[in-house]
N, C-alpha and C positions, 0 to 999 in steps of 0.2 A: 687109759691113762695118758697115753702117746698124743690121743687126739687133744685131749683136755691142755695138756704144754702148750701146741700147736695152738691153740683158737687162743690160750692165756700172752703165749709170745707178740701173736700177732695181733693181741687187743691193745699190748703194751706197747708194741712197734708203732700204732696209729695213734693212739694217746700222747706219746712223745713226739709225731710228727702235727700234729694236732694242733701242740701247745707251740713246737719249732713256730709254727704258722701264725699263731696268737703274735707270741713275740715279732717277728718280723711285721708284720702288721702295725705294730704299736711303732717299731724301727721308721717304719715310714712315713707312717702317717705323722712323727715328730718330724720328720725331715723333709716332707713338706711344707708342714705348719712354718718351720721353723725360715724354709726358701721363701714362704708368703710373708714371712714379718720382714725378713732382708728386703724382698722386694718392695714392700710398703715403706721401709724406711727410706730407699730410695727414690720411691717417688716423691716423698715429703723433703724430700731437699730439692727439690725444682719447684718448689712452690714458693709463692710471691711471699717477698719479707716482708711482716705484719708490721706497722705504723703503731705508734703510742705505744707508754707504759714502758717498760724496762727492757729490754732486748738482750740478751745474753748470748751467746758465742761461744762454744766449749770445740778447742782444737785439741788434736794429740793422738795419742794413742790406745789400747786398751786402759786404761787409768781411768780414762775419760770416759769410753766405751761403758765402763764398770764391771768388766772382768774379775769376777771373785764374789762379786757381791749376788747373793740370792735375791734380791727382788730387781735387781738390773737395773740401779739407780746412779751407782756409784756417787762421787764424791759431789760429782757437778749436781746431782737430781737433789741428792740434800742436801746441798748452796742452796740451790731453787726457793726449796721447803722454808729455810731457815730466814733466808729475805724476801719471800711472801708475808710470815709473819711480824714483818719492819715494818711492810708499809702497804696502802690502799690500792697502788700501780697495779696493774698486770702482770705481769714479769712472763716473758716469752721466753723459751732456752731453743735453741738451735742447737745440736749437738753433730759436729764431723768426725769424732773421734773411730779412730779404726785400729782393729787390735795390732799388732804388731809393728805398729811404722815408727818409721825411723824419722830422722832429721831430715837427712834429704828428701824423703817422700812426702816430706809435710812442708818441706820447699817449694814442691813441685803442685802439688794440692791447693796452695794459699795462691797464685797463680790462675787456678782457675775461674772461670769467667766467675761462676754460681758462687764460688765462696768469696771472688770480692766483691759483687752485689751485698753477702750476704753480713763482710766486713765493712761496707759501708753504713749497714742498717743496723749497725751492733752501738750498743750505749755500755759494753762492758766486753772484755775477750779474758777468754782462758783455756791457759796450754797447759799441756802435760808432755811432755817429752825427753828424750835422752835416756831411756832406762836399753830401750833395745840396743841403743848405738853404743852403751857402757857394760853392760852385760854378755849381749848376743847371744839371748837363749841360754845363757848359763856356761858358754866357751872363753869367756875370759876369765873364767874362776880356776880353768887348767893351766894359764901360762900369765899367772903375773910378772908382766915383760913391762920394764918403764917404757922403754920407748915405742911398745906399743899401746899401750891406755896412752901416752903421752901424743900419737899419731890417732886417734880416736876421739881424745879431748880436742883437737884442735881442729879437727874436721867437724864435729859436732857443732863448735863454738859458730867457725866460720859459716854453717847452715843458719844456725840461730840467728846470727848476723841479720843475714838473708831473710829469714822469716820475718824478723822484728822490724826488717826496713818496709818487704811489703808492705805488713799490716797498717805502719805509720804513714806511710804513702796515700792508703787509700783508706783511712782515716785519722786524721788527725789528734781527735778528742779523746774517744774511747778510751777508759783505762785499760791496760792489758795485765794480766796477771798472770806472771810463769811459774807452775809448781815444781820447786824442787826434788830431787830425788831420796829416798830411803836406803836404808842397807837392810834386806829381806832375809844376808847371811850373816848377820851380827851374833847369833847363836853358833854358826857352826866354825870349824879349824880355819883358822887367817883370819877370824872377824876382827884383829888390830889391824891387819893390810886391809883388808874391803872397806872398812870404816873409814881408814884412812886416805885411801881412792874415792869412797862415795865425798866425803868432805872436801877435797880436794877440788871433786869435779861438780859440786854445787858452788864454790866459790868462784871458778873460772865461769858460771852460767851467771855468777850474779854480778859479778863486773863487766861481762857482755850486755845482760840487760840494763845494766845502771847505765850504761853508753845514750839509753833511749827514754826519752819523755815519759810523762804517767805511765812508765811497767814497771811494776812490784817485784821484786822476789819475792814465793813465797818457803820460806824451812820449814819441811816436812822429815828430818832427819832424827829429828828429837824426838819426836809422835811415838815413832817406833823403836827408840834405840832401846828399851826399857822393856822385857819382856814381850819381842817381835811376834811371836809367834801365838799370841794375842790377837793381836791384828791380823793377821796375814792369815787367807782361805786354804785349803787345803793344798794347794798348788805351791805351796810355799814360796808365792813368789810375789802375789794380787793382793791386794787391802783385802778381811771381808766386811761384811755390813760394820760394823764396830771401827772399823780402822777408816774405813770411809767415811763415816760420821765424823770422824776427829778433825781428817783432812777438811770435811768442809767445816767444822767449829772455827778451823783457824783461817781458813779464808773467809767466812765470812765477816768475821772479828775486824777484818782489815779496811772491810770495805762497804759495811751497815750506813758510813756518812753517805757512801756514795747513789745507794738508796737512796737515803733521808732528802736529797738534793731534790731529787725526782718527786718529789709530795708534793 
């Protein structure tokens, strides 16, 4: 009976290490896969910008990225979708977005040699930015301080500046289109102060970009003010696929003539 335990413990010991093994296995092998699409995408950003057809431009942050959404589309891939079905062009999308950057870092970014070739070659631009520089990972939800949102709006403003002057520098034409920001905590305690912050600080972005030639604001505040958590993926923070879809229903809406041009 002793021995019987012993061969049952130790069969049960290897079957659990077994399966440890399985798993881990699968652990990697996504974490490879996952280093080989990062690295792929980086190679496809040193690759010569395509001539003809529609050229798109998607800067910014996870938004752009499409962080939240299950098919890893996010708002910009169906923009794509949505003005394909406009018109006969091609429509090419280049996409720099990177999760987490801020204003400064997408200062710093638009700068570089690749992305102003890739700003030259663009017949359309679109940002997403200012959620990490207004949020910060969810640490300004602990100290609604005016004069600090107030020292954070104005350093943001001042980057956007900066960004907005590159892009027009090193091209003129392009429309640019900046999407505004959401409130993700409109459901929970202080959604009258976040609402009233996030409002506050899409108006301060849209009289920065009104400063500048064909750039759009676009209001994405309304999308979600109405049952957010709707929209927003489990992370309660990201569009998901649905809220993504919205985002680009209403970009696209703004800017279908600017297709039609292109026919």
């Amino acid at each position: 009976m002793k021995k019987k335990a012993t061969i049952y413990i130790t069969s049960l010991s290897l079957l659990v290490c077994l399966m440890w093994m399985f798993g881990l296995g699968w652990v990697l092998v996504d974490y490879v896969q996952g280093s080989k699409k990062e690295l792929e995408t980086s190679n496809k950003l040193t690759e010569k910008a395509p001539t003809g057809g529609v050229q798109l431009l998607a800067l910014g942050d996870s938004l752009t990225r499409g962080t939240g959404d299950e098919a890893g589309k996010g708002y910009i891939g169906y923009l794509k979708d949505r003005l394909s079905d406009k018109t006969d062009e091609e429509i090419t999308l280049t996409n720099y977005g990177v999760k987490g950057q801020t204003s400064s870092e997408l200062t710093n970014q638009v700068k570089q040699q690749e992305i102003q070739r890739q700003v030259k070659n663009a017949d359309i631009i679109f940002i997403t930015i200012g959620g990490n520089d207004l949020f910060q990972g969810g640490e300004t939800l602990s100290h609604f301080d005016d004069n600090t949102i107030s020292k954070l709006s104005a350093t943001y403003n001042r980057n956007l500046k900066e960004i907005l002057t590159i892009l027009r520098s090193a091209n003129e034409e392009a429309p640019i289109y900046l999407i505004g920001l959401y409130n993700p905590f409109s459901d929970l305690a202080d959604s009258e102060l976040t609402s009233k912050i996030v409002r506050e600080w899409n108006y301060e972005s849209s009289e920065t970009s009104a400063a500048f030639a064909k750039t759009i604001f676009v209001p994405t505040y309304d999308i979600f003010q109405q049952n957010v958590q709707a929209y927003l993926y489990s992370d309660h923070f990201h569009p998901n696929k649905q809220g993504y879809e919205l985002m680009a229903d209403r970009v696209a809406s703004l800017i279908s003539w600017e297709v039609e041009e292109n026919e």
